[in-house]
N, CA, C and O of each residue as an XYZ file, in Angstrom:
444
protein
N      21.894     40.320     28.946
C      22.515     40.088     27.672
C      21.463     39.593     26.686
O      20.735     38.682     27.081
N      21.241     40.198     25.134
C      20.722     39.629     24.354
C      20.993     38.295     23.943
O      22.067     37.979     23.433
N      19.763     37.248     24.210
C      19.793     36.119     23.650
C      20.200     35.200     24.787
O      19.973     34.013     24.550
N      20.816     35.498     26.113
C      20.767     34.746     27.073
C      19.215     33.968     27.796
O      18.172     34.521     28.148
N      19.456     33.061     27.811
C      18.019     32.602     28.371
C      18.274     32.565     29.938
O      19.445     32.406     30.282
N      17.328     32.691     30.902
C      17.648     32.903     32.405
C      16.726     31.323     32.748
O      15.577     31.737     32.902
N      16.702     30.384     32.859
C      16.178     29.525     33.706
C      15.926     29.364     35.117
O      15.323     28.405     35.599
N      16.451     30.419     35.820
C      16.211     30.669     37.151
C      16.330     31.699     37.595
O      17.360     32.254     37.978
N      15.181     32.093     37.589
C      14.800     33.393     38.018
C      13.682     33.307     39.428
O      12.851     32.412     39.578
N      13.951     34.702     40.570
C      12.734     34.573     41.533
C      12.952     36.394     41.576
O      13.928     37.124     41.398
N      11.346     36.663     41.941
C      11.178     38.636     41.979
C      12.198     38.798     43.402
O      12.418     38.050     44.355
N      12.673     40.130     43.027
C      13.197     40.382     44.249
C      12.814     42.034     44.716
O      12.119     42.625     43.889
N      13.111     42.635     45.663
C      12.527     44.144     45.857
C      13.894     45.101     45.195
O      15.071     44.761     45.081
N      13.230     46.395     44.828
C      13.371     47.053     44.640
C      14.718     47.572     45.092
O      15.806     47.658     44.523
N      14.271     47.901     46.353
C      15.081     48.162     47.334
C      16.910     46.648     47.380
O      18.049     46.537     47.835
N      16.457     46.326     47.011
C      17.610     44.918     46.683
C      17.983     44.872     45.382
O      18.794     44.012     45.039
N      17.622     45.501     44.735
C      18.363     45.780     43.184
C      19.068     46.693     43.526
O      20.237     46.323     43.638
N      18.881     47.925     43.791
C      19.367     49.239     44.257
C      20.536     48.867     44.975
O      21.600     49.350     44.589
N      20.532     47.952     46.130
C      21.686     47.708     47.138
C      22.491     46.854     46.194
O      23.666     47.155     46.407
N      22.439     46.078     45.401
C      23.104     45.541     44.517
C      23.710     46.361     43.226
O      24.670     45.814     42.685
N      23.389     47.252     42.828
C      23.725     47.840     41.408
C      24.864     49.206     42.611
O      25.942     49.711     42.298
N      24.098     49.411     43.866
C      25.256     50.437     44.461
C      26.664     49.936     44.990
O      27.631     50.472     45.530
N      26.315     48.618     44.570
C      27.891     47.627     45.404
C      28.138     47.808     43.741
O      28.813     48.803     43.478
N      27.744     47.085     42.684
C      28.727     47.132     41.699
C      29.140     48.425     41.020
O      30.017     48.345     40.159
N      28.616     49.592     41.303
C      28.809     50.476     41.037
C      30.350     51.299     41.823
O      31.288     52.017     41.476
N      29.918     50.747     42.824
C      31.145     50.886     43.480
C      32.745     50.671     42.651
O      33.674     51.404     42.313
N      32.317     48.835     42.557
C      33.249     48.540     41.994
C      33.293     49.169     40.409
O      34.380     48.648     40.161
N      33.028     49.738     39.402
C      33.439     50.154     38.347
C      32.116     50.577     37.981
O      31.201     50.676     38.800
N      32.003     50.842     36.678
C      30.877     51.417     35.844
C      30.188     50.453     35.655
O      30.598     49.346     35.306
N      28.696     50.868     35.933
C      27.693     50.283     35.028
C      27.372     50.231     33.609
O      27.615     51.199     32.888
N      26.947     49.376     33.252
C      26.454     49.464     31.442
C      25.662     50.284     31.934
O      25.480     50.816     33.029
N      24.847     50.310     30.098
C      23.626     51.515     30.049
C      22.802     50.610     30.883
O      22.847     50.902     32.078
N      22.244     49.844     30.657
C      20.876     49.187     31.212
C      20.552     49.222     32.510
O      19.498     49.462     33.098
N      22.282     48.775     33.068
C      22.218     48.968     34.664
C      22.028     50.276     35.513
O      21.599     50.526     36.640
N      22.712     51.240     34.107
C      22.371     52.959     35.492
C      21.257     53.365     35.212
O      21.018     54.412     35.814
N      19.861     52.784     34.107
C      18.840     52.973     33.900
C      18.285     52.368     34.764
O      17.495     53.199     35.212
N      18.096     51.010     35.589
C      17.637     50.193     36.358
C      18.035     51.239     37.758
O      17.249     51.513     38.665
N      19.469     51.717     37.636
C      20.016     51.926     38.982
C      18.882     53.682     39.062
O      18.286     54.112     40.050
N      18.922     54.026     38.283
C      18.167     55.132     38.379
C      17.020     55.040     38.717
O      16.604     55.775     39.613
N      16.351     54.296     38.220
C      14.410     53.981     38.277
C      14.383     53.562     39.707
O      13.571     54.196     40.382
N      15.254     52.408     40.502
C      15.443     51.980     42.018
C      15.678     53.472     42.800
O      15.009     53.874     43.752
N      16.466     53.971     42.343
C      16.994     55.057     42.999
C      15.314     55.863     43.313
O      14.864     55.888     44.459
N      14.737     56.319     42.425
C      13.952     57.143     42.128
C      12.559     56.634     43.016
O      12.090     57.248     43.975
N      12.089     55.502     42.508
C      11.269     54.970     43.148
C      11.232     53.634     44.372
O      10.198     53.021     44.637
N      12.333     53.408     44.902
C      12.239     52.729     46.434
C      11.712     53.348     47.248
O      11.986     54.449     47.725
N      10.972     52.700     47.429
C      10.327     53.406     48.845
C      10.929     52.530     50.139
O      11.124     53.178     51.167
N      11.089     51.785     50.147
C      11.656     51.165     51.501
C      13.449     50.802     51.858
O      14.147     50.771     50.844
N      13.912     50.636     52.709
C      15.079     49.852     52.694
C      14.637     48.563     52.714
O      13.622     47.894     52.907
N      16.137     48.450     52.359
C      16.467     46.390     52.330
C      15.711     45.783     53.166
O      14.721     45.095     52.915
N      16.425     46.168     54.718
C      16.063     45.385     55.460
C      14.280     45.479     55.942
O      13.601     44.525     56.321
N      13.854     46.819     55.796
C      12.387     47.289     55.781
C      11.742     46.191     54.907
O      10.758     45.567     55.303
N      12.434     45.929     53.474
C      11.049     45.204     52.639
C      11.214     43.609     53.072
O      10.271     42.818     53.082
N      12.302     43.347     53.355
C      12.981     42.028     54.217
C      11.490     42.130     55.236
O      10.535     41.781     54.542
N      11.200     42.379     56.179
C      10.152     42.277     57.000
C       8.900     42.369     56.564
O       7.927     41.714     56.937
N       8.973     43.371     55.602
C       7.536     43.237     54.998
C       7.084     42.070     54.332
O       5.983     41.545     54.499
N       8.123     41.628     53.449
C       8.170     40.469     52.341
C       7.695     39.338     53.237
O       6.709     38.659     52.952
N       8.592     39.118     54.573
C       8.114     37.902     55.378
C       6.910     38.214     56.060
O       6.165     37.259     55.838
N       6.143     39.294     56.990
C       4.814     39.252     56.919
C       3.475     38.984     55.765
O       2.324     38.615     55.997
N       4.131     39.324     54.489
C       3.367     38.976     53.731
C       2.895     37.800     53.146
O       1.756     37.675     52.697
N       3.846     36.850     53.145
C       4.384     35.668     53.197
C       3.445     34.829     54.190
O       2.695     33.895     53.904
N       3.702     35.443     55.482
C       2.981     34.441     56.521
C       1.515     34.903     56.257
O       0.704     34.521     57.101
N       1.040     35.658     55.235
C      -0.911     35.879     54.932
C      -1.103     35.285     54.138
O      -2.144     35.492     53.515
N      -0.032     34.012     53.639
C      -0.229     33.484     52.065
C       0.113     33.876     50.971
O      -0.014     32.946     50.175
N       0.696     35.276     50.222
C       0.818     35.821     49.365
C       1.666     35.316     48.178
O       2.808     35.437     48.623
N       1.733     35.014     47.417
C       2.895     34.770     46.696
C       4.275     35.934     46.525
O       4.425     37.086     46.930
N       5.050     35.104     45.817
C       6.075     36.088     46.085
C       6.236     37.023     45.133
O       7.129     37.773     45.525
N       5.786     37.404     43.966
C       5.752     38.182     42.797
C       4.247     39.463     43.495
O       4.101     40.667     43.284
N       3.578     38.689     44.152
C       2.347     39.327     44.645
C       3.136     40.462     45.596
O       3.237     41.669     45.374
N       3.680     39.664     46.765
C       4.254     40.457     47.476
C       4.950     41.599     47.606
O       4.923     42.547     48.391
N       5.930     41.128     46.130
C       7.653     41.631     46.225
C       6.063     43.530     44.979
O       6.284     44.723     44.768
N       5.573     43.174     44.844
C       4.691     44.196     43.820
C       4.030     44.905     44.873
O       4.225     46.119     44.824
N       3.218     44.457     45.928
C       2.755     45.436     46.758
C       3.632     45.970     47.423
O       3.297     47.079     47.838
N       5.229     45.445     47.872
C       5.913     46.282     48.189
C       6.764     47.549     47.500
O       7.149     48.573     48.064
N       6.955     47.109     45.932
C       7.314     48.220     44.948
C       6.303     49.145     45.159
O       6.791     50.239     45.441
N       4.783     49.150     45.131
C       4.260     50.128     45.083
C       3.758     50.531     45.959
O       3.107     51.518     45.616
N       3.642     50.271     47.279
C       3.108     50.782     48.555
C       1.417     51.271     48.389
O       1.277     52.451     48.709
N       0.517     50.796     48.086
C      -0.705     51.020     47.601
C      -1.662     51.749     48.852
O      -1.990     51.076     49.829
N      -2.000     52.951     48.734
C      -2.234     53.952     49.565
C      -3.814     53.618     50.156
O      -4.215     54.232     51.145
N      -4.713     52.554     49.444
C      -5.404     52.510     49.562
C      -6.273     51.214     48.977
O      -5.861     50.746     47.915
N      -7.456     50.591     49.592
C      -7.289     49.336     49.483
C      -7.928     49.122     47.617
O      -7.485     48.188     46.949
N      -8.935     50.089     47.034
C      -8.173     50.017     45.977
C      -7.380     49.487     44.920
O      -7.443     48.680     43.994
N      -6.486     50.425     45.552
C      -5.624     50.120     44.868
C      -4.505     48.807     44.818
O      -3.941     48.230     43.889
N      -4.484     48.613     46.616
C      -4.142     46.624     46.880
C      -5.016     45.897     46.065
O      -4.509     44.800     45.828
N      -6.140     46.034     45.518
C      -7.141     44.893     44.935
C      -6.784     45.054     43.308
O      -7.055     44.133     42.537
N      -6.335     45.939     42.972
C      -5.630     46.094     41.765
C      -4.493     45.095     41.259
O      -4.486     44.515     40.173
N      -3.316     44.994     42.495
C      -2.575     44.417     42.361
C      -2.540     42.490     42.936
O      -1.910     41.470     42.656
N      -3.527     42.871     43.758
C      -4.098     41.371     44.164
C      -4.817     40.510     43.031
O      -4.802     39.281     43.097
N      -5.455     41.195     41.978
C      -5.396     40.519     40.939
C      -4.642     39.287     40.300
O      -5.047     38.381     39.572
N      -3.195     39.626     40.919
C      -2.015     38.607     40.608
C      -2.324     37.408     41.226
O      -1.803     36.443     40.666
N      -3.081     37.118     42.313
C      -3.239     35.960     42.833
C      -4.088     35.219     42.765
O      -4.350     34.381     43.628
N      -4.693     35.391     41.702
C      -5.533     34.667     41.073
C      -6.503     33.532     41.534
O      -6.921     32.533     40.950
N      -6.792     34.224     43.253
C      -7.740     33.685     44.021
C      -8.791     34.782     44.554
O      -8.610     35.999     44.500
N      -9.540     34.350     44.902
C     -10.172     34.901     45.933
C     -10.134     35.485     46.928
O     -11.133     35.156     47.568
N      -9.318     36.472     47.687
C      -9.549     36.962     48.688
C     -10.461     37.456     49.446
O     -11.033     38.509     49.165
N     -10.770     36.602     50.743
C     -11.705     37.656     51.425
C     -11.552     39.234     51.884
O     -10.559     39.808     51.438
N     -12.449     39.996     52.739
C     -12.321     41.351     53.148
C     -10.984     41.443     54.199
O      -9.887     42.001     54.186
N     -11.695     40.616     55.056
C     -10.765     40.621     56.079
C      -9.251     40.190     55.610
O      -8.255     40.639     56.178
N      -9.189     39.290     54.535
C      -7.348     39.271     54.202
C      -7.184     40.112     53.582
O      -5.993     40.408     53.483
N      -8.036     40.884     52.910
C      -7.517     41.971     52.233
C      -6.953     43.493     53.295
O      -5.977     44.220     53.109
N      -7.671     43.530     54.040
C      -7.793     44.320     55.636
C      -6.338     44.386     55.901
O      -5.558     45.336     55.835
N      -6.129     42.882     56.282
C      -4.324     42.733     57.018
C      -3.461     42.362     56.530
O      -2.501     41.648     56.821
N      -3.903     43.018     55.498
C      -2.883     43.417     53.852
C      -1.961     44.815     54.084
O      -0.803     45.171     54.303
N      -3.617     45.461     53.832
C      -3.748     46.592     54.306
C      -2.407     47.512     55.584
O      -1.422     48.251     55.592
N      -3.479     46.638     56.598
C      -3.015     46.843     57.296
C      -1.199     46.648     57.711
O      -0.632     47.381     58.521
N      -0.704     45.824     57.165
C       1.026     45.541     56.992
C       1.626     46.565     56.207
O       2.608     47.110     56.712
N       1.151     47.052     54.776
C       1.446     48.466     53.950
C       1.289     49.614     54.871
O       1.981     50.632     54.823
N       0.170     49.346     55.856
C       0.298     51.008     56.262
C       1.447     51.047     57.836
O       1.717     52.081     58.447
N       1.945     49.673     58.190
C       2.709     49.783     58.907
C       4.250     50.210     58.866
O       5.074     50.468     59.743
N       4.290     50.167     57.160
C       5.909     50.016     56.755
C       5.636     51.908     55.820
O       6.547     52.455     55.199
N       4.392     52.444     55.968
C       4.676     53.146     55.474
C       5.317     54.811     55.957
O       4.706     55.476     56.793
N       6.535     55.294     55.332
C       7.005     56.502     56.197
C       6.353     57.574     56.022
O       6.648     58.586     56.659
């Protein structure tokens, strides 16, 4: 809603907007904004719920933040690259090797 302020907000996946906008959809019509959101999820999830659910918590246990996370899982980064692109967000230092079993967790979830 225009002009609402959100004071509590946390990122969530992709894949969990999607499962959410397909329950209220259920129940009746979406506004515009929502079958635009519901479309873009639709289009680009790459994982299920419960898939980024596991990923989110391995990522988690390497330190990651959660905006860091919930982003390498929207985009599944094919290559490391392109993880160091988005690792930017964490506004530390990573070594090779955490970057590695980064890596390595994306290419486990990937189909």
């Amino acid at each position: 809603m225009i002009g609402k302020e959100n004071s509590d907000s946390k990122p969530v996946s992709i894949a969990k907007v999607l499962e959410v906008l397909e329950h209220r959809k259920k129940g009746g019509e979406l506004g515009y904004e929502q079958e635009l959101v519901y479309e873009y999820a639709k289009k680009f999830s790459k994982l299920s719920e419960a898939d980024s659910k596991k990923m989110y918590k391995e990522l988690d246990e390497l330190g990651l933040r959660d905006k860091t996370s919930f982003k390498i899982i929207e985009v599944m980064p094919i290559d490391i690259s392109q993880l160091k692109l988005i690792l930017v967000m964490e506004r530390r230092a990573l070594e090779e090797q955490e970057i590695a079993n980064i890596m390595k967790v994306v290419d486990s979830y990937r189909k």
